[in-house]
N, C-alpha and C positions, 0 to 999 in steps of 0.2 A: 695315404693321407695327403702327400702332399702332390701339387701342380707345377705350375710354372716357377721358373725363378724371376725374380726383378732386381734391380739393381737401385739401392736406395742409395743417398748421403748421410751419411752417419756424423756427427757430429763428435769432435773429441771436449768438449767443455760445454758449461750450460749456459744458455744464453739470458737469463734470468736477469741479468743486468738491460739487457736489451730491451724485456721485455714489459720492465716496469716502466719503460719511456714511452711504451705505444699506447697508452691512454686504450685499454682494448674496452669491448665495452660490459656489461652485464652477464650475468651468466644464462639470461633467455631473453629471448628478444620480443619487440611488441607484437602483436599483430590484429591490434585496431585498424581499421580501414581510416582512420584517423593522425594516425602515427605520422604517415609520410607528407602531411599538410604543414608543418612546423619546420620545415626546412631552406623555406625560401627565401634567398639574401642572405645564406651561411657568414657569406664574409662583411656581412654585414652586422652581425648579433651583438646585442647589447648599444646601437645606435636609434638614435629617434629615428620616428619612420617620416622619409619624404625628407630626408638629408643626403647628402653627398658620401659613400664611400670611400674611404681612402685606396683600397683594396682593387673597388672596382672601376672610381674615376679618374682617382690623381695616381695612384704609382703608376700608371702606365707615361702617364704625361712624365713624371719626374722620370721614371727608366730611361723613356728615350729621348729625353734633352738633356738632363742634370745630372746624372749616375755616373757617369762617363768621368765628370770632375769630384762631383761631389757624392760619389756613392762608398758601397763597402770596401773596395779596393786601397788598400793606404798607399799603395806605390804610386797609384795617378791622380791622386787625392790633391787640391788645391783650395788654399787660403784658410785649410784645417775645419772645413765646414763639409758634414756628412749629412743629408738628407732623407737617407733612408729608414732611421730611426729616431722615435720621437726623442728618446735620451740626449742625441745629439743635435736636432734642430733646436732645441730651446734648451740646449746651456747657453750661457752669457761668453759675450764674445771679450776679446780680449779691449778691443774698442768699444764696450759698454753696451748695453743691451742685448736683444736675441733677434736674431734673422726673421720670424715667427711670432707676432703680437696677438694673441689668443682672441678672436672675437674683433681685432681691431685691423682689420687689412690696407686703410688709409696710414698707420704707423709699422706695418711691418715690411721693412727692407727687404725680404722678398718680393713682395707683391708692386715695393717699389721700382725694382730693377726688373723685372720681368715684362714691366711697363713702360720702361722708360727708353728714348727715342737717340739718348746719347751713347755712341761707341762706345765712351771708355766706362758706361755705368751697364748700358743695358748685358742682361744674361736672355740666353745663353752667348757668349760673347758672338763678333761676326766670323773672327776666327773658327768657329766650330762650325759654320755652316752649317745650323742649323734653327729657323723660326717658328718660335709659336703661333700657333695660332690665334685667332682673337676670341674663339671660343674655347681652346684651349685654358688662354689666359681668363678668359672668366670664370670657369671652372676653378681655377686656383684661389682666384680671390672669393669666391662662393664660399668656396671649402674655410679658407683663414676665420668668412666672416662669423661661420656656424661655430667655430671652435677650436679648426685647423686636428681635429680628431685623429691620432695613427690607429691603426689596428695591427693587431698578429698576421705573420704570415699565413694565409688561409687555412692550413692542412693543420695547425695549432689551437683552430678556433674550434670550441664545440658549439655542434648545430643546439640551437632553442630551440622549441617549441613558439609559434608566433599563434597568436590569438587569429579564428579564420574574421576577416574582413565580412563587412554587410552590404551585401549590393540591393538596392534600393529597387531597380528596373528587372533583375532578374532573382529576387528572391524565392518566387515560388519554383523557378527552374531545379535548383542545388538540392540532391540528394546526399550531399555527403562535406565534410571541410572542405575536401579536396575542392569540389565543386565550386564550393563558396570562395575558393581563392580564383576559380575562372572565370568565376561572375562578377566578381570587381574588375579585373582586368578589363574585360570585355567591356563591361561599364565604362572604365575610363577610355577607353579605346573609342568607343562610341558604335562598338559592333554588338549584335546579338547574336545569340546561341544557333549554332546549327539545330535542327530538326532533327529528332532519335532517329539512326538507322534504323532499316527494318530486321529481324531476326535472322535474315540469312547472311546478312553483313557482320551483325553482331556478333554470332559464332566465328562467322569466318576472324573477325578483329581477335576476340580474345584466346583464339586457341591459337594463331599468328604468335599474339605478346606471349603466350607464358609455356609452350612448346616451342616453336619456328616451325611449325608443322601446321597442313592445312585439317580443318574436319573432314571427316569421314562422312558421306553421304548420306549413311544413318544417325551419326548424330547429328546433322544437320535438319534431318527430317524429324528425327525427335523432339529440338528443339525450338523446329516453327510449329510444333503439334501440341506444346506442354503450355497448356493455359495456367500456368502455377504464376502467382504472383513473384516467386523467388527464384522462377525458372534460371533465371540468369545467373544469379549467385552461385544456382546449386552447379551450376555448367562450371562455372570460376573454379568453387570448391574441390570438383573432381579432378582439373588438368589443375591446380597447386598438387592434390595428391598423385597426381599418376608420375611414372619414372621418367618421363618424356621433359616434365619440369626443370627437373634438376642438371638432365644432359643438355635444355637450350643455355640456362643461368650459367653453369659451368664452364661454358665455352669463351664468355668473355672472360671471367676469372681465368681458364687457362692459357688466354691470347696474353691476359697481362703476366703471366710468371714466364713465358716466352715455351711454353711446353710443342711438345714436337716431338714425330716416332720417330726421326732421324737422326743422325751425329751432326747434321746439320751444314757442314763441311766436307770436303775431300772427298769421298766414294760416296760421302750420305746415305750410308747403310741403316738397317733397321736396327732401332734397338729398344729393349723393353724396358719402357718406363709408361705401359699402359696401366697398369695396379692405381701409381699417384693420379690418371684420370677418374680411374673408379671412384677411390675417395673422394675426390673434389666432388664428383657428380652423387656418392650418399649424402657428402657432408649438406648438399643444398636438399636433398630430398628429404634429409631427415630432421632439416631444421637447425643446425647443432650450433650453438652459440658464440660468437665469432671470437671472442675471446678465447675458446678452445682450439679454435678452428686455427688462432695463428699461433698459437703455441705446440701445437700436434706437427704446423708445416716446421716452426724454425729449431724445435728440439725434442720432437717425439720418443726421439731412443734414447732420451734422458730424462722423462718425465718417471716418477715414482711407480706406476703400475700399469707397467706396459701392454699395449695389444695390437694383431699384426696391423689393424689402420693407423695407429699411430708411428708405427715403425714405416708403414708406406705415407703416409706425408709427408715424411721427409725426402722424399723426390722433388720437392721445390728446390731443393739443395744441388739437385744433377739433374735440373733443363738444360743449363749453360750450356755454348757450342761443347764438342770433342772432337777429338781429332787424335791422327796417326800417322799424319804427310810426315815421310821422308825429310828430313834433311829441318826440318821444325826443330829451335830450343825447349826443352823440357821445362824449362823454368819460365819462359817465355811461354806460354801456353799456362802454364799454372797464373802465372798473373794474371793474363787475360781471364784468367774464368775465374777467377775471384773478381775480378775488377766488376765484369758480368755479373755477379754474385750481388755483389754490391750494390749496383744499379736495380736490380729487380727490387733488392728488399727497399730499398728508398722508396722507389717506385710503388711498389707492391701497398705496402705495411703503414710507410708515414706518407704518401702523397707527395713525395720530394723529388727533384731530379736530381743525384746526387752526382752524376757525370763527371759535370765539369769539373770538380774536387780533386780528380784521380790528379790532376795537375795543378791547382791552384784553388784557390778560398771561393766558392762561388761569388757570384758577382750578385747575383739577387733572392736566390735561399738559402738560409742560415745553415749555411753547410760549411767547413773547414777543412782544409786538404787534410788536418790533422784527425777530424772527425773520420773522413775518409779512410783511412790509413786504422783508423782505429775499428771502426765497420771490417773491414779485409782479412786484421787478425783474430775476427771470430768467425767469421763466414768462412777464412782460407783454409781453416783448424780441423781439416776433413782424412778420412783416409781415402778419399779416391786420387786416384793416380793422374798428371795430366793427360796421360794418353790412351786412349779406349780403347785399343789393339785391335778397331773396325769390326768389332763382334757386338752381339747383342746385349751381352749382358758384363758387361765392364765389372769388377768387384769396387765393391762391396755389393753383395746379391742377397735377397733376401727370399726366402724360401717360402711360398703362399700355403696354405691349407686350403684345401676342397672346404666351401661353402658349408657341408655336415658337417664338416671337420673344424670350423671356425670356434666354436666356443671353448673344445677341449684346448687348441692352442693357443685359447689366450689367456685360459688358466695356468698355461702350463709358464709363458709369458709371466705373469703377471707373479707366481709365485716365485719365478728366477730373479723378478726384481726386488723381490721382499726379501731373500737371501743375499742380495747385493747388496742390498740396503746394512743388513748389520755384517758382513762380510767387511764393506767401508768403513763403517761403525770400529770393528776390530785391528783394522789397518788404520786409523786413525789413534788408537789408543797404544800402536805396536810397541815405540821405547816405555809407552807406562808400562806393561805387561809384562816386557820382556824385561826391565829393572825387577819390578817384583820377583820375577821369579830366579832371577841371578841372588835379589837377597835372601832368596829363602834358602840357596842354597844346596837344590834336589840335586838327588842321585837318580840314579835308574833304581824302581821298585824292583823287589825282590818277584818273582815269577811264584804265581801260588804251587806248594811241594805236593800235592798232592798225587798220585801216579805221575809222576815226572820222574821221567827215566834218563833224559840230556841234559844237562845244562852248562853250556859254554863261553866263561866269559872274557877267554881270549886275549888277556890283558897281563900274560906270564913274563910278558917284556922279553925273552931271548930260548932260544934251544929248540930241538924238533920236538919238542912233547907239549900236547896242553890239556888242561884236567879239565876232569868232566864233576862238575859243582854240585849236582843235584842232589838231597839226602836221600842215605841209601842206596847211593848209585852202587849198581852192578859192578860196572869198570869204570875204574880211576882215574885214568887217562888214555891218551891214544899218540901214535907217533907217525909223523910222516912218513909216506913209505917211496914218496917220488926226491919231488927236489926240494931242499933244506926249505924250511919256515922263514920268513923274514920279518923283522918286528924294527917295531918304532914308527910306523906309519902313522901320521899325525889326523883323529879324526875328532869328530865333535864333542866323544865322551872322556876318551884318553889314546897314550901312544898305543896301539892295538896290533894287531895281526895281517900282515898281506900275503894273499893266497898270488903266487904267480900259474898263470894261466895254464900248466902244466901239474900245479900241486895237488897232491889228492891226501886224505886223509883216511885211512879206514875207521869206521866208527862199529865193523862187529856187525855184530848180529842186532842191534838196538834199530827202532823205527819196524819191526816185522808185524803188521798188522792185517790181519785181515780183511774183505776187499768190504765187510759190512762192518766192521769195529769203526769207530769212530776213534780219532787221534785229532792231533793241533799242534803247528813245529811254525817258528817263527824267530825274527831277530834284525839287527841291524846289519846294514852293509850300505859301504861307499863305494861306489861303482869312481874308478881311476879316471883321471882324465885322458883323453886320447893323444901320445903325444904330437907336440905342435898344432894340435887341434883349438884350445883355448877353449874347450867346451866338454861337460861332464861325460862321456861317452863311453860304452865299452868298448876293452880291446878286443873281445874276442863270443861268439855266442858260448853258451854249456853250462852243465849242472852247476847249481850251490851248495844243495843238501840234497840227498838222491839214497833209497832204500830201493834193493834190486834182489829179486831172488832166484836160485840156482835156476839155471836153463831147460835142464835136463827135467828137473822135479817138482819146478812150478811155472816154466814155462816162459823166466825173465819176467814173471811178473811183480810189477812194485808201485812206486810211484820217486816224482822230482821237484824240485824247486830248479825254475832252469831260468836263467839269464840269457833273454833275447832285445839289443838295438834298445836297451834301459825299460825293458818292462821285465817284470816277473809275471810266469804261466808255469801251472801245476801242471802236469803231466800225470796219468794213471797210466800202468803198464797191463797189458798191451796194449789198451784200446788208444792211446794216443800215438805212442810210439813206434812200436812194431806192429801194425796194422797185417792183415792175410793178404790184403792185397797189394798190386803194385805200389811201390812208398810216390807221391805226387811231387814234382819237382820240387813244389818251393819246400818241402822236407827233406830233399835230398841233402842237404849242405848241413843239417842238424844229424844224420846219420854218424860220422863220425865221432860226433863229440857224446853221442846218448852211449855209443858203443864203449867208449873207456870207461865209461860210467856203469855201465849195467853187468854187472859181478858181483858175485855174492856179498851181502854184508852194506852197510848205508857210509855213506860216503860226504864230506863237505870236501868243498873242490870249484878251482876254476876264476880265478882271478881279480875277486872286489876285495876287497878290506872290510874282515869282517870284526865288529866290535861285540859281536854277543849272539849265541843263538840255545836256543830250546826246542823241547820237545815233547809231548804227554801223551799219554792215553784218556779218551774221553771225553 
């Protein structure tokens, strides 16, 4: 069933908080040839048109003359005047009015001093060695006189739809919005349209844009040959559909999450984090709506109903370098690749450089070392290890299914997160649950009496002997026949019974069943802790409960309950135990311990503390 392994990032928390800040978009996207016409002057949106952008004319002027004194920095901040946001150029100053007279650039004090020929008035001082220009400076005053308008940092603004523009001299040209926003341009430029290529250009153009692959000489021939009016569309239509699509689009997507078959560093070994390419490269082929798309990359293996492409997006989580140089800090490498982490998803998700954060408050995107630092402890919250031990498949690895085999496993997926789901649900309510049922006050139920031939509940408190409960029992009780009984071992239900690893019990002839009769023998047991271990372990492998019949007259045949490394396994005799043929080593070392045990008559024996056990026919 299954292929390769991969090695994902798994995330330990859900990024949900994250995710409500990424303004993601719709759950299907448009695809009017129309759509991509309404995007021009992003950072411009919701301004009259044939005005000045703050975005796109003046912050740059104010970044690299004004920022310096008057920007987000408070520590190099002078005369308490911040220019980078509109809240702070137009509060009133402590000297009465505002730096910024809306509409009025003859009365606002900036427009004054930026003008003005006097040392001790004009900005940027001379000390900063640094002058405006004179077109600079008209720009400024432009901008005061329209309004003095700020805008959002760009990546915060959502794109409009803009009405397509009418071009007078090339109206008949424009087949499409798009068009009609080239044909104003042009217009005002005072150029006109190139002349259509001819078909063999055109093929070659668009299978260029939406592959990076050249046509094939058939379909080029095809497609000087095909008098169809929509010939060209239908050419479009085919490379959007063919797989070639999705592997050219992909490629910038995966240049920006910084993906790479290598560890990137040190030997720069190969390592398989090919899987999260595939994804990227369906996700574009199949259209999938990018709202999903970012929440499949930033917490896939915590989404409700899981499947293995969303377990493989989260490979956006482990592009970051790796590494295994020698002599490298461990923690110091873990920073680093969260730091990385960090920077992609800025990068990636919000259009921010969050960088310069990792050390201080950015200086011109609304980033805070604090924001920073707070991005690191959900992005750092992984289980991969910093160091990739120069193999390919670093853990956390995630195990692929065969292509036929992809839908059974994400059934199989999908229903382990519906039992996770109320599983949490149950661990969630555990002190309710576990109160109720301390007031209700249970005991252990009585075991149904029906052909019930044991029943042992071990709870005699002192002496070698303990009774056997069940009504009608045969035999009453039974006596140690090794080493004395030990009691008062403190277990969940009361002070009970502890078997030391040498104790055996005979229990008779009870348990002698036939190899087609059906029976059912069960009970509790606390397996000891190991000592100085500090963890639940056995001291020793060998029977719990064990029915063995004479050697001679049935051959040692029976069956066990045997204690093996904290698991219980049933044994049937012979065909488990005394095998005809050579015993295989790793049975060698249970040889001993099945041998005390296998004597006539059924047996409890061998070292856990046991609070209760049974026995039936049937």
């Amino acid at each position: 069933m299954f292929r390769r392994t991969f090695f994902i990032g798994l995330t330990a928390l859900s990024l949900g908080a994250l995710l409500a800040q990424l303004g993601c978009g719709t759950s299907q996207r448009p695809v009017s040839t129309a759509s991509a016409a309404a995007t021009a002057g992003a950072s411009g949106a919701g301004r009259v048109p044939g005005t000045l952008s703050f975005n796109e004319h003046i912050q740059p002027i104010l970044s690299e003359n004004c920022y310096a004194c008057h920007g987000p920095d408070p520590g190099s901040r002078k005369a308490e005047l911040r220019l980078d946001r509109a809240e702070h150029a137009f509060a009133p100053r402590k000297e009465g009015g505002t730096v910024i007279v809306k509409g009025k650039p003859d009365e606002s004090p900036l427009v004054r001093r930026i003008e003005s020929k006097d040392e001790k008035e004009m900005m940027p001082p001379p000390e900063a060695h640094k002058n405006l220009k004179p077109a600079q400076i008209a720009l400024l005053r432009q901008w005061v006189k329209e309004g003095a308008e700020y805008e959002e940092h760009w990546a915060f603004i959502t794109p409009r739809r803009a009405a397509p523009p009418i071009s007078v001299s090339h109206s008949g040209w424009s087949r499409n919005a798009v068009d009609r926003f080239i044909a104003a341009r042009l217009e005002r430029e005072g150029l006109a349209p190139s002349a259509e290529a001819d078909r063999r250009a055109l093929i070659r153009r668009v299978t260029f844009d939406l592959t990076g692959l050249p046509p094939t000489p058939q379909e080029v021939g095809a497609f000087v040959a095909d008098p169809a009016p929509d010939a060209y569309e239908r050419v479009a239509d085919r490379l959007l559909a063919s797989p070639r699509f999705g592997e050219h689009r992909a490629r910038y997507w995966l240049d920006y999450v910084r993906y790479a078959d290598t560890h990137g560093v040190h030997f720069d070994n190969y390592r398989a984090i090919w899987p999260y390419r595939d994804y990227v490269i369906g996700a574009f082929n199949a259209n999938k709506p990018f709202d999903r798309f970012v929440r499949e990359q930033l917490a896939g293996d915590l989404l409700p109903a899981r499947t293995v492409d969303e377990l493989a997006a989260t490979g956006f989580m482990r592009c970051n370098l790796t590494t295994n140089e020698g002599g490298t800090v461990t923690e110091e490498v873990f920073v680093n690749q969260t730091r990385d982490r960090v920077e992609a998803f800025g990068l990636t998700f919000l259009g921010l450089t969050t960088g310069c954060a990792a050390c201080h408050d950015h200086k011109f995107d609304p980033i805070k070392q604090r924001d920073f630092y707070g991005l690191a402890a959900f992005l750092g919250n992984t289980v991969e290890k910093p160091w990739d031990l120069n193999i390919a498949e670093p853990a956390p690895v995630l195990r692929l299914p065969k292509e036929m085999n992809r839908p059974m496993a994400d059934a199989v997926l999908a229903r382990r997160a519906e039992l996770q789901e109320k599983l949490d649900g149950r661990r969630a309510r555990a002190r309710e649950l576990t109160a109720a049922w301390l007031a209700a006050n249970h005991r252990p139920k009585p075991v149904a009496a029906d052909a019930l031939e044991l029943r042992l509940r071990l709870d005699e408190g002192g002496g070698d002997a303990i009774k056997n409960s069940a009504p009608g029992a045969k035999v009453a009780g039974f006596k140690a026949d090794t080493n004395p009984l030990v009691w008062g071992e403190n277990t969940w239900l009361w002070p009970s019974m502890r078997m030391d690893i040498f104790t055996r019990v005979n229990l008779g002839d009870l348990g002698d069943v036939e190899a087609n009769e059906k029976f059912s023998t069960g009970g509790w047991m606390m397996l000891r802790a190991k000592p100085g271990g500090g963890v639940r372990t056995g001291t020793g492998n060998g029977s719990l409960l064990a029915r063995m019949g004479d050697e001679k007259r049935k051959g040692g045949a029976g069956w066990e309950i045997y204690h093996e490394n904290l698991q219980l396994i049933v044994n049937l005799m012979p065909q488990t135990a005394e095998p005809s043929a050579p015993t295989p080593p790793m049975a060698a070392a249970k040889a001993p311990a099945r041998k005390n045990a296998a004597k006539k008559g059924a047996a409890a024996a061998k070292g856990p503390t046991g609070t209760a056990a049974a026995m039936k026919r049937g």
